[in-house]
C-alpha positions as CSV (number, residue, x, y, z in Angstrom):
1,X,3.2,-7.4,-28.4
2,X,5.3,-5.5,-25.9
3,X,6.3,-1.9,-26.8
4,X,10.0,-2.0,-26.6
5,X,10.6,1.3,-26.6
6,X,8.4,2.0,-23.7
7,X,9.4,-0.8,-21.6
8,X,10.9,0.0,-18.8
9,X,11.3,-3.0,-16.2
10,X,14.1,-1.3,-13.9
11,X,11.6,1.6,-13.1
12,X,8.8,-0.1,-12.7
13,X,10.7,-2.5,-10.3
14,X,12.3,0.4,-8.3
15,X,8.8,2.1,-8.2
16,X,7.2,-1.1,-6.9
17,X,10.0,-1.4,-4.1
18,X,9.2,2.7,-3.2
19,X,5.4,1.9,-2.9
20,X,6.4,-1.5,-0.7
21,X,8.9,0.0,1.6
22,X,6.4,3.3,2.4
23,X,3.5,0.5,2.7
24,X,6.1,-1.0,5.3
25,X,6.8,2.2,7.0
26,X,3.5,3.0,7.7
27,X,2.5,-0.8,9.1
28,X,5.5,0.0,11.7
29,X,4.9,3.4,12.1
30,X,1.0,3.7,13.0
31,X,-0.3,-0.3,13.0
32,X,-2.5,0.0,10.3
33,X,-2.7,-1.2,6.6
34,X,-2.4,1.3,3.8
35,X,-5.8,0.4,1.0
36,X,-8.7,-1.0,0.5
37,X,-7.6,-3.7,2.9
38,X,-6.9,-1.4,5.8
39,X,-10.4,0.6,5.1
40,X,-12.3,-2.5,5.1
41,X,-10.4,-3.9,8.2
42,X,-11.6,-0.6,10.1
43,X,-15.1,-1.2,9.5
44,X,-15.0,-4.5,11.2
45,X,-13.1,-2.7,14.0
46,X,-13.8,-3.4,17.9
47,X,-12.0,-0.7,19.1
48,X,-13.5,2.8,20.1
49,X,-12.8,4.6,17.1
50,X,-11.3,2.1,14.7
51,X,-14.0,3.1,11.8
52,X,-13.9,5.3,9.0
53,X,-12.8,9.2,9.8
C-alpha cells in the first residue's frame, strides 16, 4: 500500500528531470557518460587514456 502522506510524485518527477538534464550537460560538455555505463565503456576504450583514472 502506498504511504499517502509520504508521496510525493511532483518531487520525485522534478528530481528525476535535475538528475537527467545534468546527465545531459555532461554528455555535451565532455563526451562521456555519467555511471556505471560510462566506467565500463572506458575500460573497453581504444584511445590513449580512455581507462579508469
Amino acid at each position: 500500500m502506498i504511504d499517502l502522506n509520504n508521496f510525493t510524485p511532483l518531487g520525485s518527477l522534478i528530481g528525476g528531470i535535475l538528475i537527467g538534464a545534468a546527465a545531459a550537460l555532461l554528455l555535451l560538455a565532455n563526451g562521456r557518460m555519467t555511471g556505471i555505463s560510462g566506467i565500463l565503456g572506458g575500460l573497453w576504450s581504444t584511445e590513449r587514456g580512455g581507462g579508469l583514472r
